[in-house]
N, C-alpha and C positions, 0 to 999 in steps of 0.2 A: 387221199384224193378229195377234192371238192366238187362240188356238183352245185350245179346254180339253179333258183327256184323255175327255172320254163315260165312259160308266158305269164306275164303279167299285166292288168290293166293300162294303158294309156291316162294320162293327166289330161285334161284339156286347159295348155299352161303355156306361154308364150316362150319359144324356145330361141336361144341363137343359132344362126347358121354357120355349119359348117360350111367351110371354102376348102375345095379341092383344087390345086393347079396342078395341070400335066401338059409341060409346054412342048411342041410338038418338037419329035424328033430328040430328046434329052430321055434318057432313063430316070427320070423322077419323077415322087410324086410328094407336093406338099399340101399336106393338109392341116387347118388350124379350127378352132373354134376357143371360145372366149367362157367361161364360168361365172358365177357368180359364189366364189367360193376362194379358200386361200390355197394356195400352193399345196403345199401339205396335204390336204384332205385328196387331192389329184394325184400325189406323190401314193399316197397310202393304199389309193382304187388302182393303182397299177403293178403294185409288189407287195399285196396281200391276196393269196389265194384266192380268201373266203368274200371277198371285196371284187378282185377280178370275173369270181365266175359269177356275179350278179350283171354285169353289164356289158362285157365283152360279147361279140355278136348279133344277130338277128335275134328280137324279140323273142319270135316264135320256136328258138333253137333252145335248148338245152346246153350246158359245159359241164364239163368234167375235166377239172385240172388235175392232171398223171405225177406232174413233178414242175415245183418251180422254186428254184434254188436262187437266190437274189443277192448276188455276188460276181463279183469281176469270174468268168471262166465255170459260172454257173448256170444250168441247161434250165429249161423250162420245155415244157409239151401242154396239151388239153387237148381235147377233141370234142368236137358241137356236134348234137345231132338233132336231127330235124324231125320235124311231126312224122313221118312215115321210117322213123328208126333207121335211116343213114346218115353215117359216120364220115365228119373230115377231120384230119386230124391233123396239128400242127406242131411246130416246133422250134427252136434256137437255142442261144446261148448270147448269154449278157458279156457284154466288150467296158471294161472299166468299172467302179464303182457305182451303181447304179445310186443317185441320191435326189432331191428334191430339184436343184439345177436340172440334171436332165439324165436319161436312160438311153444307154446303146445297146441295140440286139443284133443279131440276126434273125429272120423271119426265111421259115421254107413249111409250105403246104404240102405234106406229104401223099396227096393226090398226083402231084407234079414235078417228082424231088428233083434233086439235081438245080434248082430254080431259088436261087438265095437271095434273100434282098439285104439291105443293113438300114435298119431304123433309127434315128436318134430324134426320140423327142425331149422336149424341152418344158419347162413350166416357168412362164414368166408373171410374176405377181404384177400386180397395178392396182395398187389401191383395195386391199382385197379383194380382187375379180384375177381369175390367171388366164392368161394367154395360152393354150397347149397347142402347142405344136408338133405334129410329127414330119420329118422328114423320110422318104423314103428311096434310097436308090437301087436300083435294080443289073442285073446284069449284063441287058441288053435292052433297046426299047420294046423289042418285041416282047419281052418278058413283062413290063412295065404296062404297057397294051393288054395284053392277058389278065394282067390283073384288072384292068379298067373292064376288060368284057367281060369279067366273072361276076360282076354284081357287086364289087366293092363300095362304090357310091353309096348305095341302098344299105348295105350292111353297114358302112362306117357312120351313115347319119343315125340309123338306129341305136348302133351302140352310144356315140355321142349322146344323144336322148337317154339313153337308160342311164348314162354314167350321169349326167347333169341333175336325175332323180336322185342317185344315188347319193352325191357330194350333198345336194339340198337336206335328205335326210340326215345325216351323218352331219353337216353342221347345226341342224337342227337339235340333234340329239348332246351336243359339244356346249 
């Protein structure tokens, strides 16, 4: 199991935006932001444990990744918890070869199960800066909706912010 360090200071450091689309009435959600980093290093923060539980989630959360097996028909879980020691806990399984091109999962919050989405993000280089992309589709809008009103917004810009520290150190250190 990995466990990620909880809160850490903010940079005061000019960040890109992430862009969420959720067109109405469509069970998707695309969401992209841009790095200043190569493919690779985003390929690495997302099927290394010890990599993941530093920047996935809310700042203020905590991770503890259970299992994450990084292969066609391989499962992953973790579970965040927050300042007042409650637990969510998540889970799927990787669809195909997961490699620097791009990663397919399944995503289900086991607060809500029964509730599967399928992810494929993508990392598209440019000049060493990578384009990520995740798409997400859901199995209904209304599921898709639900996730908009749980706070994902907030949570996926943060994470974005913690991964883009992240990739900065780790090409720093390269």
């Amino acid at each position: 199991m990995i466990r990620s360090p909880g809160k850490v200071r903010r940079k005061d450091r000019k960040m890109a935006k992430l862009q969420i689309i959720a067109e109405p009435g469509v069970p998707q959600i695309v969401s992209t932001r841009e790095f200043n980093a190569p493919r690779e290093l985003l390929f690495r923060a997302h099927t290394e444990p010890e990599l993941l539980a530093q920047w996935l989630g809310p700042r203020e959360y905590t991770m503890l990744v259970d299992r994450f097996d990084v292969r066609d028909g391989g499962t992953w879980r973790y579970i965040q918890r927050d300042t007042a020691g409650n637990e969510y806990g998540f889970h799927g399984v990787f669809h195909g070869t997961p490699s620097p091109d791009s990663i397919v999962q399944t995503f289900e919050f086991e607060g809500v199960p029964g509730h599967v989405s399928l992810q494929t993000l993508t990392f598209e280089e440019r000049g060493g800066r990578t384009l990520l992309r995740y798409n997400t589709v859901f199995q209904s809008v209304a599921d898709r909706d639900g996730m908009i009103q749980s706070g994902m917004e907030e949570g996926a810009a943060d994470s974005m912010e913690r991964l883009d520290e992240l990739v900065s150190r780790l090409a720093a250190e390269s």
